[in-house]
N, C-alpha and C positions, 0 to 999 in steps of 0.2 A: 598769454602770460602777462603780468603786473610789471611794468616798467621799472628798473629802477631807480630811474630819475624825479620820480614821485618819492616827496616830501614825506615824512614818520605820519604827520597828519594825514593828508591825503592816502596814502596807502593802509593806514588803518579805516578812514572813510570808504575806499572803494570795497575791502576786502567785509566791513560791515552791511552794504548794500549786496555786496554778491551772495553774503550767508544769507541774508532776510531774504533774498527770491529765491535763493536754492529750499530754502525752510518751506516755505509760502507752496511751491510746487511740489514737494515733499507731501506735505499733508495733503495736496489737493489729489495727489498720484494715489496716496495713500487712503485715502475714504472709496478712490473711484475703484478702487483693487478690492477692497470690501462688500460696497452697493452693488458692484457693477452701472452703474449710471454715473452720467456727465455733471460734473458738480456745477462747471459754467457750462450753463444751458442754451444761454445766446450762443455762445461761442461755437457751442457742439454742433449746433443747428446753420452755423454759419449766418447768424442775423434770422432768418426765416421764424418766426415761432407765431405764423397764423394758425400752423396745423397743433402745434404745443398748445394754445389756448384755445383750441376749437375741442379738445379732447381732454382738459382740465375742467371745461365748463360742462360737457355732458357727464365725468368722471363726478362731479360734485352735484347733478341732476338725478342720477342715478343712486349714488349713494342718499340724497335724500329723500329718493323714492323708498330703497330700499326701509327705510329707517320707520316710514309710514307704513308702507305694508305690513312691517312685522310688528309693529304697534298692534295696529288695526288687527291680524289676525290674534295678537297676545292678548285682546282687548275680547274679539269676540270669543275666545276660547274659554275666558274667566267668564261671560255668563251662560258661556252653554254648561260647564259645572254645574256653576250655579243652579240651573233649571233643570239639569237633569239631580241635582240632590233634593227641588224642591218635589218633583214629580216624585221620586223614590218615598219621602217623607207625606208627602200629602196620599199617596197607593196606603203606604202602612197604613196611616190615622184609618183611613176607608174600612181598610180589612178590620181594625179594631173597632172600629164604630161599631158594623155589622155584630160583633160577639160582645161588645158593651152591652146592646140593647137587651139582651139577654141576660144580661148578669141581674138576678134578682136580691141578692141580699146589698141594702144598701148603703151598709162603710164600702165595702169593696167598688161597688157602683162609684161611689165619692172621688175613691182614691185613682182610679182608672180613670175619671173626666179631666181629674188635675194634668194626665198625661196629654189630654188633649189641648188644654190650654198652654201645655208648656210645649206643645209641637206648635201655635201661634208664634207664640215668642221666637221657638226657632228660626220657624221662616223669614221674619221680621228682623232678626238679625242678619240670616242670609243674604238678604237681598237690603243690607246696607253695607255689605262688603265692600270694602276699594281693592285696585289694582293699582299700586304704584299712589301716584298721591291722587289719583279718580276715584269716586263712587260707582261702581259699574250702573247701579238703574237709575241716577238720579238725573239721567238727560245734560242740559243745559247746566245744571247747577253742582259738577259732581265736585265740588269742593265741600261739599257737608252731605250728610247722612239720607239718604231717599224717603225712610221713612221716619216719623217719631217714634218714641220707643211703643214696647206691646203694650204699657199698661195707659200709657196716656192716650192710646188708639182705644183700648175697652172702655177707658173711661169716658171717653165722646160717644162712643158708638151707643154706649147704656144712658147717659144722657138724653139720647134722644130718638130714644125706644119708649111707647105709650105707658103709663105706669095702671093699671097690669098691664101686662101685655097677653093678647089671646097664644094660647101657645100654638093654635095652628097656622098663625100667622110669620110668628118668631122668624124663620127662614128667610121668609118675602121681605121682609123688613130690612134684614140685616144684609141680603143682598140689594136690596134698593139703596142702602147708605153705601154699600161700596160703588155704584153706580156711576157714571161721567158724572160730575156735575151736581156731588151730592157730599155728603159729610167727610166722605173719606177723601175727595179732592181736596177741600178746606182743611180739615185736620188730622188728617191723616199722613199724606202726604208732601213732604218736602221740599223734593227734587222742582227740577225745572222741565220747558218742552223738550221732546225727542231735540237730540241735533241736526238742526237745518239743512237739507242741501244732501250730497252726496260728497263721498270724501274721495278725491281721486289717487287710482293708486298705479296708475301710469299705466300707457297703454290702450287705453279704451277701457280699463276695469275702475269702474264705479262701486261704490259701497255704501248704504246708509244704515246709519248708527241709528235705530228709531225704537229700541226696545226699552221700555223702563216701567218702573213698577208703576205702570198705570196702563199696563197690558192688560188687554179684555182676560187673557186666558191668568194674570198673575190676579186679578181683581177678584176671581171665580175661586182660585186656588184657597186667597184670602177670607172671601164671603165664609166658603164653607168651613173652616178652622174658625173662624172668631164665631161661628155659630154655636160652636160646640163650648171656646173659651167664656163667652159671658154666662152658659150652662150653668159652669163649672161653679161661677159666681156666685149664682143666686138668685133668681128673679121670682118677685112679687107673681102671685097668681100660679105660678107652675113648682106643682111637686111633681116626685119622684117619677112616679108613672106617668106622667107627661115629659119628663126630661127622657124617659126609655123612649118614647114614640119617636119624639122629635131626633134623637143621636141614630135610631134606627134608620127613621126618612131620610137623614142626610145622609150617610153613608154612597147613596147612591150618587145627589149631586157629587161628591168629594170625587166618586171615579171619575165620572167627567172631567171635573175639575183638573182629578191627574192625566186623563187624555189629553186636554188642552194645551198642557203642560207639556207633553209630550212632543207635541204639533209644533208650538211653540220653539223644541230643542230644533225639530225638522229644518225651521223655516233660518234657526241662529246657523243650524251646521250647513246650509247652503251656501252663505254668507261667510262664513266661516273658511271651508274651501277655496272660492275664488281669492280670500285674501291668503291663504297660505300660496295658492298659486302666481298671484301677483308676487309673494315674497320671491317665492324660489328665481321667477324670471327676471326680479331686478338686481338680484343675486347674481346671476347670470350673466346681465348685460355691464354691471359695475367689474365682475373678473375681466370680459371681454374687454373692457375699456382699460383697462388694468393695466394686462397685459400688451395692448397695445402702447400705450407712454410708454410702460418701462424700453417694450424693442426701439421705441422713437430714441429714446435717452440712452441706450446702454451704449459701454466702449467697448472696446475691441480689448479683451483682456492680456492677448498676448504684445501688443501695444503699448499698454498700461503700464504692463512686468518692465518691457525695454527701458522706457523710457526712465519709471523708479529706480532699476538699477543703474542708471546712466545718471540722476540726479545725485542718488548717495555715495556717487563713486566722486563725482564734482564735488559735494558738501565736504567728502572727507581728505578730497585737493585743498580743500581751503583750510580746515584745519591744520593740515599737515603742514602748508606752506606759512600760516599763525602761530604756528610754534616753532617753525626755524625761523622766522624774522624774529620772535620776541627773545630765543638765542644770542640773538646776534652779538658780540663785542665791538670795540674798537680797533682791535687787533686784527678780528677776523673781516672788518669793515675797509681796513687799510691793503687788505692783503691780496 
């Protein structure tokens, strides 16, 4: 109890100090009755918090593991789409090659090749898709597009194609320019090398990022559609009935091509998997850790109750007793 030999000053000063730490405890009562966790965490811990930062700093290991893995697998997921739309699309072109070659009257012939050049272009768009702000094939460089667009890739590619060109040759050719180290590296493609190294994704599970459009099986997928696209074109020395032969012979590269392709989903959906599985176990290991802090820090709730009832029962002693002192008279001061 407040003295009353304490001065109006002073007994307004004590009784303002007693609201602000009943207040102060209040709120601290009151978040901990909510969280269930110790708001002062030194304190909780009694000074000790070697074990609090040893389980804050794998808590924040873990979660940036987790953050990677699920990257990496959201990352490899987007080009196995991708390859398996380009495999589906490159199987059709195949199947129509094959009934192209056959088509004898030739508007209809014409207008059928146009679909083949415009399934180039498709691919060529596919495979400059991003995910998020990445290029998925474009390696090192996925800040811009993997490939040039379709027509400025036929345009190099016809540049420097022999003017005629033998048509039994046409094929070889136009697979040779997509080749390592041949037109299509120079101008064709964009992107940068595979990503260096392996990404790790905690654990022992390694992953490398190494697929881009300068994959033997995306090269082949390529060769045989632009064969068909610069067809479509026009080229010196070959008519009609050489453009039949040629869309006939290729058909068959193309299934390959779409086997490759295939192979190629194989070899993503391996990679693929381990990083879903890296996801789920860092998943895993970040609840565990989790869950661990929170039992380090939680209070005792029926503790918590006590005590908050015990604080606002004091807060509303101090009001009570601030509104009979600011009552007060002279009269009833003398009496």
């Amino acid at each position: 109890m407040i003295p009353t030999s304490f001065g109006d000053m002073s007994r307004t000063l004590s009784l303002g100090r007693h609201n602000a730490r009943l207040k102060t405890a209040l709120s601290v009562l009151s978040q901990e009755m909510t969280t269930g966790q110790a708001r002062d965490k030194v304190h909780h811990l009694g000074g000790n918090v070697a074990e609090l930062g040893a389980l804050q700093k794998s808590l924040e290991l873990a979660t940036t593991r987790r953050s990677i893995a699920q990257t990496t697998a959201s990352l490899l997921g987007a080009q196995q789409a991708i390859v398996q739309d380009l495999a589906s699309k490159v199987e059709q072109v195949a199947l129509d090659a094959q009934r192209l070659g056959l088509v004898t009257d030739d508007a209809a012939f014409e207008r059928k090749m146009d679909g083949v050049s415009n399934a180039f272009s498709d691919v060529v768009r596919l495979l400059n898709t991003s995910f998020g702000e990445r290029t998925l094939f474009a390696g090192t460089r996925g800040d811009g597009p993997s490939l040039a667009k379709p027509e400025a890739i036929l345009d190099a590619l016809i540049s420097d194609l022999p003017d005629p060109v033998d048509p039994a040759a046409l094929s070889g050719l136009v697979g040779a320019w997509f080749a390592p180290g041949s037109g299509f590296d120079n101008l064709g493609y964009l992107g940068g090398a595979p990503i260096p190294g392996a990404i790790d994704l905690g654990h022992g599970t390694e992953i490398s990022m190494t697929v881009t459009a300068q994959d033997k099986a995306i090269r082949k997928a390529l060769a045989t559609l632009a064969t068909g696209a610069v067809l479509s074109r026009g080229l010196p020395g070959i008519g009609m009935a050489e453009q039949r032969t040629i869309v006939l012979q290729n058909a068959l590269p193309m299934k390959d091509a779409s086997q490759g392709l295939l192979d190629l989903s194989a070899r993503l959906g391996i990679s693929e998997e381990r990083a879903a599985i890296a996801s789920s176990r860092t998943e895993a290991e970040r609840t565990s850790l989790s869950i661990s802090l929170a039992e380090l820090l939680a209070v005792d709730p029926y503790e918590s109750a006590s005590k908050l009832e015990q604080t606002m029962s004091q807060l509303e002693m101090i009001y009570t007793m601030t509104a009979r002192l600011s009552r007060l008279s002279l009269a009833d001061y003398l009496r």
